[in-house]
N, C-alpha and C positions, 0 to 999 in steps of 0.2 A: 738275354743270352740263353744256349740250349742249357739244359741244365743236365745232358748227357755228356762230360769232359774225360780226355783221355789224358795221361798222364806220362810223357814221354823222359827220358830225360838224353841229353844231347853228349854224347862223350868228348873228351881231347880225342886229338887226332893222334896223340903220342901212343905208343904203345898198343892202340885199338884200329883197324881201320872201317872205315863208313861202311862197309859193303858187308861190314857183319852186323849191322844193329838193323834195317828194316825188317829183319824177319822179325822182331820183336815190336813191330808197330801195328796197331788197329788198316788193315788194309781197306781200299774207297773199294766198293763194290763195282763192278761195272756195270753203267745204265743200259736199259734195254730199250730195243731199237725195235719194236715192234710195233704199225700204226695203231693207231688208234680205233676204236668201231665207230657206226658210219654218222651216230648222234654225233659223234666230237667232230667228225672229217674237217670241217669247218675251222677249227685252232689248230690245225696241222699246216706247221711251214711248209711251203712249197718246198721237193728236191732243187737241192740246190750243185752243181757241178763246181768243185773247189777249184780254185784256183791260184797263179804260184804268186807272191805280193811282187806287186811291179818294182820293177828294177828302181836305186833309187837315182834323181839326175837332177839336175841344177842346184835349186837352194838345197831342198833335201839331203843331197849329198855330202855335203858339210857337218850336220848332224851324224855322228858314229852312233849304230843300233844294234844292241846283241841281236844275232841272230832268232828267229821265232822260232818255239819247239815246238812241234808239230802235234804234241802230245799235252801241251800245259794252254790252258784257255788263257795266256797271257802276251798284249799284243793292240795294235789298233783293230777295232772293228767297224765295219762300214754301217752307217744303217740304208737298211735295204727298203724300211717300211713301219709306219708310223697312223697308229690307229686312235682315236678319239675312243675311251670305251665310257666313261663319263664328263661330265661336265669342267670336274679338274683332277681328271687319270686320264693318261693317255700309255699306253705299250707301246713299245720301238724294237722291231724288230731287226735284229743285228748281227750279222755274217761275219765268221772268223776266216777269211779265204786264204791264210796259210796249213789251216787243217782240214782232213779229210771229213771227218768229222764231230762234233763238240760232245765230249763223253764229260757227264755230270749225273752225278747221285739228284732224282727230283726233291726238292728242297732245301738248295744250295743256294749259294749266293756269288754274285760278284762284288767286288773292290771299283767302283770306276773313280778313273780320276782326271780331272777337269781340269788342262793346265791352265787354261787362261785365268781361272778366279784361284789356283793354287790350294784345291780342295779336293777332299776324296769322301765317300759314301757309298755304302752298300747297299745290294741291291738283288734281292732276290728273281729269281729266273723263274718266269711264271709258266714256260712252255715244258712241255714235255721232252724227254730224251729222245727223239727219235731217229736217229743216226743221221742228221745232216751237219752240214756245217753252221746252220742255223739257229739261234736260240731268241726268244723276249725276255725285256725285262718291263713292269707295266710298275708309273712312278704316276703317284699322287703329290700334286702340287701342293705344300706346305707354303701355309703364308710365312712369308719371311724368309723361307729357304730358299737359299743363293742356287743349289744345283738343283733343286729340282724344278726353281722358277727359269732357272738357263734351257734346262732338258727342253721344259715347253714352249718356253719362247722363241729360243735358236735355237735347237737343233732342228736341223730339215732331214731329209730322204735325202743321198752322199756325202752326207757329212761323216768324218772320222770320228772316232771316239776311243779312248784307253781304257781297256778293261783287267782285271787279272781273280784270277780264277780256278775254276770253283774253287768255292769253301763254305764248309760248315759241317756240321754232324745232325743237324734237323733234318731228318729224312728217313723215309718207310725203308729204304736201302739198307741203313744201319741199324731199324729197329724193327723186322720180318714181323708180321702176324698174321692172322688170318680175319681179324675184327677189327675193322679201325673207329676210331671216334675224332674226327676233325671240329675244331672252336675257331673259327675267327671273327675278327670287327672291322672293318674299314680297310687299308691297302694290306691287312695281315694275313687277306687271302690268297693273296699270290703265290705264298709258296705250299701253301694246300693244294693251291687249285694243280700245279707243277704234280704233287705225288698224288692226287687223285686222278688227274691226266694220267699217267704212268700206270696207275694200278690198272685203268679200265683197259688201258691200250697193250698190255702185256696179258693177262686174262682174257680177254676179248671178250669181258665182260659175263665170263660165269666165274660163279664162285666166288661171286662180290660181295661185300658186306661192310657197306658203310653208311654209317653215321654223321649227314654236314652240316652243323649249324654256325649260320654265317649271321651277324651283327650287323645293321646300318641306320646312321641316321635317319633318312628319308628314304624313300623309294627313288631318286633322284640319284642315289649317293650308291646305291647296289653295283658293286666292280660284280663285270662278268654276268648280268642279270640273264641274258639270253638262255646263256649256257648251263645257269645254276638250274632253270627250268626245264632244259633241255635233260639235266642229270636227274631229275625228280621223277623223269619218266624211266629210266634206265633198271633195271629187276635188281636187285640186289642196294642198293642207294638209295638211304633216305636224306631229302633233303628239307632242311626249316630255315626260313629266314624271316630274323627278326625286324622292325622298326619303332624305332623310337618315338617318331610323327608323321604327319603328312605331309606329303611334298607342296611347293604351290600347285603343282597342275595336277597331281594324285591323291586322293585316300585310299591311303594304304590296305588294305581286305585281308591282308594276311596275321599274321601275330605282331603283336605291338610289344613297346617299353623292352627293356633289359634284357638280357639273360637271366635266371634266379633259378631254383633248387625245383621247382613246381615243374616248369618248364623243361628242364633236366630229367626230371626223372621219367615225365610224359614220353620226350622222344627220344630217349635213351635207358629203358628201367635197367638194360645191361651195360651199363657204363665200366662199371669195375672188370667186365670181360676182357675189356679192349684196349689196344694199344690207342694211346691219345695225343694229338699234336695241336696246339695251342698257340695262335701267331695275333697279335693286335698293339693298341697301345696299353702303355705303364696301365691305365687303371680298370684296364678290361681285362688283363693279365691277372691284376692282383685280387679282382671281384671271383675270376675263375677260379682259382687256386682254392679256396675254400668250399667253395661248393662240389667240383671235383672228390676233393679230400670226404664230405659228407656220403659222396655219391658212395664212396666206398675204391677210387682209383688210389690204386697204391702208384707212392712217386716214383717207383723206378718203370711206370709204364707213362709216365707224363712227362712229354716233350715239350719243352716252348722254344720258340726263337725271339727275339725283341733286339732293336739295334738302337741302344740308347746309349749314347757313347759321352764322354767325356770332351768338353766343347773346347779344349786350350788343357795346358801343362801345369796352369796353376789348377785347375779344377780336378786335376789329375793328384798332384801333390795336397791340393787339399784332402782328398779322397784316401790318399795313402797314409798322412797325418793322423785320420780319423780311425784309418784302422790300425797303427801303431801306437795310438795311446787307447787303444778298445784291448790290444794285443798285449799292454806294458801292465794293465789296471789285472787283466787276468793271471796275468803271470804273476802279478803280488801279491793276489790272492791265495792262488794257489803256493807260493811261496808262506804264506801268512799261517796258511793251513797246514804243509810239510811243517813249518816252525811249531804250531801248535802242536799238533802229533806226536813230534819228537821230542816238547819239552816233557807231553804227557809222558813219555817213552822213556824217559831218563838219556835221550841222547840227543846230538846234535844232526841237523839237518845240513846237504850240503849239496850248494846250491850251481845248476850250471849256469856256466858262461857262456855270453853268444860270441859264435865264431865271426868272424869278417877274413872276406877276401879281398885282395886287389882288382879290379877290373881295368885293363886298360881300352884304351879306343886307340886304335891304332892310326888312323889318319890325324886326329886331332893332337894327338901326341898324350892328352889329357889320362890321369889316374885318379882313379876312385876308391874308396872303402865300400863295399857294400855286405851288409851280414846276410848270414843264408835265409833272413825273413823278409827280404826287401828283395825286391825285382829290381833286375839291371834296371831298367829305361828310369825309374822312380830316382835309383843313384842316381844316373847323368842328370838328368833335370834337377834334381837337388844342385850337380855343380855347377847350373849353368849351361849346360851344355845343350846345345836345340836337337831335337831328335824325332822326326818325322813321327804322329803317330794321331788315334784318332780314338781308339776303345780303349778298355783296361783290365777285357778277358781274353785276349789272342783270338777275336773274332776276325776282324777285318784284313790284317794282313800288312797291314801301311806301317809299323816299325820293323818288318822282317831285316835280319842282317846276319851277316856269317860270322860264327864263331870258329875261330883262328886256331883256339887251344883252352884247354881248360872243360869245364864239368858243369852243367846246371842242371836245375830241375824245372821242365817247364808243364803247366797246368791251363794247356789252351783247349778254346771251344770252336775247334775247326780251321783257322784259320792260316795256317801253314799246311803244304803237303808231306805225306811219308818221304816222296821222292827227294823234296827242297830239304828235309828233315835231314836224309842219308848223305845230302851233299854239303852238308856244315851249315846249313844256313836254322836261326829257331826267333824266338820272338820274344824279344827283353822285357815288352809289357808284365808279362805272364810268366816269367823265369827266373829264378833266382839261380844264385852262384852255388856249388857245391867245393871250388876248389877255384885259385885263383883264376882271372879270364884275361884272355885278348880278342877283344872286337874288331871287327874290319867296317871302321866307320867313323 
């Protein structure tokens, strides 16, 4: 998850109305729409001319569908175009033709969701902003993975798909500099490659100054290998890519094994200069993090993304267990120690109490207790109650739901808009109660 989180908290609607709280929210910058120089011309979506979503008629029409806003990436997209970039990554390029254009911060993500197997996954946007209606998303086929083995098997060029969007706060948009340092491994370049797009195509390539070091198994396994080379040539961009081995039909000539601290400081000795974005899996994350920290990058200049979410509602309530008795053990301690203090003190220690509110859910009829250290979604799943949802930092967006009345504090990592934010809607994963609630759900 990023580990840049913004802290909002969602008012009643009694007394307060919506239209005074965005101003006190982290605003999405707006993507710039400027092409790209003529090394990249090549991953620039064709212009595409929007068009209005066709009228709906026979089965379709049966189905009742809010209206599309013309303004929120959420909605069916078509794919328009579908590219092999390795052996098991392929990109799909995918047209939102009720908007004019698709405005995303580079290093955002979408939510899609697959009714047929009744699953959802995010999915970073690997293309740049450049004012069409056009955007990719490029998905590495996971053994075992239900959507991303569907992505590559069925889906074709016309096919629909459900997307909703953007979200995240991993992005050069919300964290400006002038020095960047980009780290990825495996599909975790996609959404690099998305704000290193952007940087070069807004610049027009002076006054660039980046840092790319990309991770791959074999020379087989390199996403985007053309283009990484293509960027090595470009003034201001350096670019290193690692492998771990040989491919069968290649030995590798380039730099081998790991990432490590040698390596780091060879093509990067100005690491601590720069703004750092970090996207791969769990254990190429957690090997970075310390070598970084050696290089001398302070963490409020180091961004990651990761989407490792919680697989079911028990793994979720286990999760939340884990950290309510991590939460109860502290609390006696520190209770343990105010006691000691006080007995040293000749007085008494006095101790708080945790509040609980009510939460209702208002379709289900269902009430809950939940204290101000529990997150809604953690309450209902504790009662039973089924509650759409997929992560457990307000990433993805798949528990969003309106709150009716009442107060919370929510601590999400992008995954809600300011705009959904001001219209009552916040994300139970990630929020707790401040004051009794009513859910619409």
């Amino acid at each position: 998850m990023p580990l840049s989180k913004a802290t909002f908290r969602v008012p009643a609607k009694t007394g307060r109305t919506w239209a005074d709280w965005p101003a006190q929210l982290t605003p999405v910058a707006p993507a710039a729409s400027a092409l790209p120089p003529a090394a990249l011309a090549a991953t620039t979506p064709a212009a595409t001319t929007p068009v209005e979503p066709p009228a709906l008629t026979g089965q379709l029409a049966v189905v009742a569908e809010p209206p599309l806003d013309p303004e929120l990436l959420t909605g069916p997209v078509e794919v328009t175009g579908i590219t092999q970039v390795t052996h098991d990554v392929k990109t799909f390029e995918l047209r939102a033709g009720w908007m004019p254009a698709v405005d995303f911060a580079p290093g955002q993500y979408v939510t899609m969701r697959i009714t047929e197997l009744g699953l959802e996954r995010c999915y970073s946007i690997s293309s740049a902003p450049f004012g069409t209606n056009i955007f990719t998303i490029t998905v590495k086929r996971v053994p075992g993975g239900a959507v991303s083995t569907h992505l590559h098997d069925n889906v074709q060029v016309g096919d629909r798909l459900h997307v909703d969007g953007p979200y995240g706060l991993f992005s050069t948009s919300f964290h400006q500099a002038e020095q960047h340092l980009f780290l990825s491994a495996g599909s975790g370049i996609t959404p690099i490659m998305s704000m290193v797009r952007s940087l070069l195509a807004r610049q027009g390539g002076l006054g660039t100054d980046i840092v790319f070091v990309h991770s791959a198994s074999t020379p087989l396994d390199i996403i985007f290998r053309a283009e990484l080379e293509q960027l090595a040539e470009v003034a201001g961009v350096s670019v290193t890519i690692l492998c771990s081995r040989n491919s069968e039909v290649e030995v590798w000539a380039g730099r081998r094994g790991r990432i490590d601290a040698a390596t780091l400081a060879e093509v990067v000795p100005d690491a601590a200069d720069r703004e750092t974005f970090v996207c791969g899996p769990g254990p190429y994350m957690d090997a970075v993090r310390p070598l970084l920290a050696e290089a001398g990058v302070p963490s409020a200049r180091t961004h990651e993304e990761s989407f490792v979410f919680a697989t079911s509602p028990a793994d979720r309530l286990a999760k939340a267990d884990a950290r309510a008795k991590a939460d109860a053990r502290a609390k006696a301690d520190a209770r343990a120690k105010a006691d000691a203090r006080a007995k040293a003190a000749g007085t008494s220690a006095v101790g708080a109490t945790g509040v609980s509110h009510a939460v209702e859910f208002r379709v289900s009829g269902c009430v809950v207790d939940c204290d101000e250290s529990t997150t809604v979604l953690d309450s209902a799943l504790d009662a039973g109650l089924s509650v759409p949802s997929s992560c457990s930092e307000g990433a993805c967006g798949t528990c969003k739901s309106v709150l009716v009345s009442g107060e919370v504090e929510m601590k999400h990592a992008g995954g809600i808009r300011p705009k959904e934010i001001a219209a009552g809607k916040f994300l139970p994963c990630c929020s707790t109660p401040l004051t009794d609630l009513v859910v619409e759900r």
